[in-house]
Structure formats: structure tokens, C-alpha cells
C-alpha positions as CSV (number, residue, x, y, z in Angstrom):
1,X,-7.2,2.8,16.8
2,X,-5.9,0.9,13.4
3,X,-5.1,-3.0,14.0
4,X,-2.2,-3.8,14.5
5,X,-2.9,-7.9,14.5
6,X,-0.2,-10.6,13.8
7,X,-0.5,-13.9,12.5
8,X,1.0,-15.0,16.1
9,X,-1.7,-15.7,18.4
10,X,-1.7,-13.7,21.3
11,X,-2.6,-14.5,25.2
12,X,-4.9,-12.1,27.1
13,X,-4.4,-11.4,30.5
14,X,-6.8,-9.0,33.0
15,X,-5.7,-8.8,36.4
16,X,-8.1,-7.1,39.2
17,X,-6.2,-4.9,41.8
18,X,-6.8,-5.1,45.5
19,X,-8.6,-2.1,47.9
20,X,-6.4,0.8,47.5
21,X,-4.4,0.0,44.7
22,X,-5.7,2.6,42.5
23,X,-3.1,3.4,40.0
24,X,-0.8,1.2,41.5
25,X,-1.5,-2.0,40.0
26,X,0.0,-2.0,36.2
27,X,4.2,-1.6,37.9
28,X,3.1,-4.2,40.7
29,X,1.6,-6.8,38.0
30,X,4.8,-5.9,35.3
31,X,7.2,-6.8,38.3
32,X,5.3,-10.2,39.5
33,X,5.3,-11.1,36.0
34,X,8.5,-10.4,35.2
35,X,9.8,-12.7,37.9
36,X,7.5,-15.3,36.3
37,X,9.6,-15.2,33.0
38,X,6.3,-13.9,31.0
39,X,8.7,-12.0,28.8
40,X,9.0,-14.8,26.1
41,X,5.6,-15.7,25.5
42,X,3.3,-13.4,23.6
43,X,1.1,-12.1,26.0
44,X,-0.9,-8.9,26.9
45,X,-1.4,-7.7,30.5
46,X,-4.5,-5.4,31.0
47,X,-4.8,-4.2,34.3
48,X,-8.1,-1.8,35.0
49,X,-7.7,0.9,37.3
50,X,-10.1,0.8,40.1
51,X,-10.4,0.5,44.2
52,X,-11.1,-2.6,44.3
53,X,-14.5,-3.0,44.6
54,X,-15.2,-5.5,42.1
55,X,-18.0,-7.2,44.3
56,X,-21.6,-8.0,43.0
57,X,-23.6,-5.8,45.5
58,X,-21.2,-2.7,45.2
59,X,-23.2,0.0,42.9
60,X,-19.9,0.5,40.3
61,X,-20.2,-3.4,39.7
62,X,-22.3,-2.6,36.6
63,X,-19.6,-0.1,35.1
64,X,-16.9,-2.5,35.9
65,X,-18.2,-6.0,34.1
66,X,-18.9,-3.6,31.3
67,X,-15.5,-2.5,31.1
68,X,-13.8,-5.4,31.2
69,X,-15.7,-6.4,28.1
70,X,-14.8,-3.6,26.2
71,X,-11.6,-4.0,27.6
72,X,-11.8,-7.9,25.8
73,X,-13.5,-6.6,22.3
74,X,-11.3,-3.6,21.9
75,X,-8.0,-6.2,22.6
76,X,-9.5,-8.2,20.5
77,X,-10.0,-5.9,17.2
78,X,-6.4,-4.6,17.4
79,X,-4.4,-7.9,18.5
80,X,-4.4,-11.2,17.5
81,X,-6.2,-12.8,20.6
82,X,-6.2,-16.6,21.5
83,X,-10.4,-16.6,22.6
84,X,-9.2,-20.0,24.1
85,X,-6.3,-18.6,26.2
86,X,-8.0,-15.5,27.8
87,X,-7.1,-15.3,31.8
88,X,-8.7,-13.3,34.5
89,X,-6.5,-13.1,37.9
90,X,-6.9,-11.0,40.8
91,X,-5.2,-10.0,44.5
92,X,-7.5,-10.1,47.4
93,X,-10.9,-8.0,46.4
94,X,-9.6,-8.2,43.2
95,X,-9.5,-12.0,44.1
96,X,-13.4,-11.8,44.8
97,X,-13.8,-9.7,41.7
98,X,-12.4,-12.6,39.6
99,X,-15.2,-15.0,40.5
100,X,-17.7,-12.1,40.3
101,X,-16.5,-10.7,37.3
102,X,-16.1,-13.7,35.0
103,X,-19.1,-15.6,36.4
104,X,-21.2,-12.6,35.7
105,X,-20.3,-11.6,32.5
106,X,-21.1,-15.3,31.5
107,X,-24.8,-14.4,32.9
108,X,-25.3,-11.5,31.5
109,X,-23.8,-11.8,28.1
110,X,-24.6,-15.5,27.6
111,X,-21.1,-16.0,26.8
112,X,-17.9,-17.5,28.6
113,X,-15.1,-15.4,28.7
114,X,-11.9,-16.4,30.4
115,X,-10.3,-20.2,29.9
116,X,-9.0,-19.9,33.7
117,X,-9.2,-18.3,36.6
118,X,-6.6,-17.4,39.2
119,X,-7.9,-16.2,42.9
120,X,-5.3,-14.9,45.0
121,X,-6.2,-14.5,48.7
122,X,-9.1,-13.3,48.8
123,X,-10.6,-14.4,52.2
124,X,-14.4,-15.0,52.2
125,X,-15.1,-13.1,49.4
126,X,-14.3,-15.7,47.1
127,X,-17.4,-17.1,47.3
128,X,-20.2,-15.7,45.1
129,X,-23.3,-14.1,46.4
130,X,-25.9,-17.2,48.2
131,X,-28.9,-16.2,46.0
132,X,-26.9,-17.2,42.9
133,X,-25.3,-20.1,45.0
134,X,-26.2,-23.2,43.2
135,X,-25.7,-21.8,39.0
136,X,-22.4,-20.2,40.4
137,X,-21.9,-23.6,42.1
138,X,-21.9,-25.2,38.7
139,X,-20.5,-22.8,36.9
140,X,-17.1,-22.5,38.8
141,X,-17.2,-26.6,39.0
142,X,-16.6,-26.5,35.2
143,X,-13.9,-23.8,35.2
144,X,-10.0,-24.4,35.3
145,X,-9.6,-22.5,38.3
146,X,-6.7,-22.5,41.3
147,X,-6.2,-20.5,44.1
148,X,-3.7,-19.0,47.0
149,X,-3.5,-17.8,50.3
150,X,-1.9,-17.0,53.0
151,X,-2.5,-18.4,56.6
152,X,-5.6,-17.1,57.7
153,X,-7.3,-16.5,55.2
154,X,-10.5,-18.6,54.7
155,X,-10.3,-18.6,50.7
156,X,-10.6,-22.4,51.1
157,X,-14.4,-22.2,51.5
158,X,-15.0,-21.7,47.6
159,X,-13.0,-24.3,46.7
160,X,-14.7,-26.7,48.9
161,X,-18.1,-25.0,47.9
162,X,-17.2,-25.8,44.4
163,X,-15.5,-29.7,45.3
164,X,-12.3,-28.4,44.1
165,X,-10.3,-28.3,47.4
166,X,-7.3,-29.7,45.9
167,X,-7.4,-26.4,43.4
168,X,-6.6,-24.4,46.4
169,X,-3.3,-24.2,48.2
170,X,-2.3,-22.2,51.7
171,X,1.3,-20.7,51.3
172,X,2.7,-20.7,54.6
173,X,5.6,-18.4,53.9
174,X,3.5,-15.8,52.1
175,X,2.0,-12.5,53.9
176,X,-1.2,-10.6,52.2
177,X,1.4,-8.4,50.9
178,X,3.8,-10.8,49.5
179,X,1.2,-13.6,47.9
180,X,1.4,-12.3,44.8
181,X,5.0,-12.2,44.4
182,X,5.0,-16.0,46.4
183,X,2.5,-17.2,43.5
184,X,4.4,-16.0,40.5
185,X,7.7,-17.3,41.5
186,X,7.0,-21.0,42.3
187,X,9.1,-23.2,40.5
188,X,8.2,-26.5,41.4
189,X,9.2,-28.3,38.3
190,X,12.6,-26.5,38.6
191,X,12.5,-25.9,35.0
192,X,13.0,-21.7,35.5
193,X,9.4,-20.9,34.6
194,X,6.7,-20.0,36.6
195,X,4.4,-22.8,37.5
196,X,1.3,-20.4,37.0
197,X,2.8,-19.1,33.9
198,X,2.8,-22.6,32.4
199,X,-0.5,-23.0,33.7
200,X,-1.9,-19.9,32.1
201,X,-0.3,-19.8,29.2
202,X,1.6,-22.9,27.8
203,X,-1.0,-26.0,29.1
């Protein structure tokens, strides 16, 4: 495909669907977004198609981390991509994928991808595989990471494996169905903007 790159740098997302959201996930993320006033900042939404089973032990893992850095080199050749401002997000096992995902392609390609990382009620999975337990340990201690759940959920664990418990908040209004949504649209400095699109994108 010829390049189409601008002198305007432009933000990367990649957001990781949930089990059975095959096909599903590009209008969900377009909508959440949407709420989140992403519309004025330049910024590309890639969301891979999959059933969620982004987890470490799961035979497609391989094909998947590969993907996603294609998915990264290919954005890269044809847009004008801030390297600093690429953002991995996911919704429940896509949640777990994005601590499996970005921690490792770091491993494998000796590189660090994403600039943050936003988990989104993902219950236990969060926390990466025990055998690799203390260079994930350090690994996610270093990133700029938050995370959301709803009540009962026990997505707190990995940020209290990592010593970031104040990265991770419980929404108590939220559902598993409506976290996403719940996430996207807080407004807490009642300035009109997502708070996690300021986060992502504009810190």
C-alpha cells in the first residue's frame, strides 16, 4: 500500500476484544471512543479480530503477538506514527491479552512497544504467567499502566503484584458489559473530554 504519511504525528491505538467478540469489536470500540471525544485528536484505532484468546499458554498466542507487530510496522510505513504515543487496551480477556501481549512482545523482540497500557476488567487474568513472575513483575512496575473493574472482579491482584494499587480503580456502577462504556465516559475534570483519552493521548 503507498504511504500516505503527514507531517502531523499520529497516535496509535490497538484494542484486544473480549471472548466472543469476533467481528464485533471495531463498531463497539468506534462507539466507546466516540463518547470519549477521540474525534479531534489524530488518532488510529486498530482493533484485531480474534476470540479472545490472547493468553500466553493458548496455542494461537504465537500468531497473535506476531500480528500485532505487523499490525505496528505496517501503521507505521503508511502513517505518521508517534513511537512515543502507541497504546494497547483491552476488555476482559482482551484485558489479560494486554499485559500478555505487550509484555511479550518486549521479550521476544527486545523492544518496548506501547507507552501505556489500559486493562479493563479482566478478573485474574491480568496477572502474567508465575514462571515469568518476577521480569513481568518489573517490567509492568515501569509501565504507565491503569486499570478498571467492576465489582467482583479480582483485577486488583496485578496491580498489587506490581505495587501499583492506586493505578487500579473498582467502578461500582459498571456491569462486565457496560465497563467499557463506564471507562470512556468519565469526566472527572468536567472539562468534556474523556479522562482516559487525556491520559492516552494528550499527557
Amino acid at each position: 500500500m503507498k504511504s500516505t504519511k503527514l507531517l502531523l504525528l499520529i497516535t496509535l491505538l490497538i484494542t484486544l476484544c473480549g471472548c466472543e467478540l469476533f467481528g464485533k469489536s471495531i463498531p463497539k470500540v468506534v462507539a466507546n471512543w466516540n463518547k470519549g471525544e477521540l474525534q479531534p485528536i489524530p488518532a488510529i484505532i486498530v482493533a484485531p479480530q480474534s476470540d479472545g484468546r490472547w493468553a500466553t499458554e493458548d496455542p494461537s498466542y504465537t500468531r497473535n503477538v506476531n500480528s500485532i507487530k505487523a499490525i505496528i510496522e505496517s501503521a507505521k510505513e503508511i502513517y505518521n506514527i508517534d513511537t512515543s504515543k502507541i497504546v494497547i487496551t483491552g476488555y476482559s480477556l482482551g484485558g489479560r491479552g494486554v499485559t500478555s501481549v505487550a509484555y511479550e512482545m518486549q521479550k521476544r523482540f527486545s523492544k518496548d512497544y506501547f507507552s501505556k497500557l489500559l486493562v479493563m476488567s479482566s478478573g485474574s487474568g491480568a496477572i502474567y504467567p508465575s514462571k515469568d513472575s518476577k521480569e513481568g513483575k518489573a517490567y509492568f512496575k515501569s509501565k504507565d499502566i491503569k486499570g478498571f473493574a467492576e465489582p467482583g472482579t479480582n483485577t486488583k491482584d496485578f496491580f498489587d503484584w506490581i505495587g501499583k494499587p492506586e493505578k487500579y480503580r473498582e467502578l461500582k456502577n459498571a456491569t462486565h458489559g457496560t465497563i467499557a462504556e463506564k471507562v470512556f465516559t468519565l469526566d472527572e475534570n468536567k472539562n468534556k473530554i474523556s479522562d482516559m483519552v487525556e491520559w492516552m493521548f494528550l499527557d
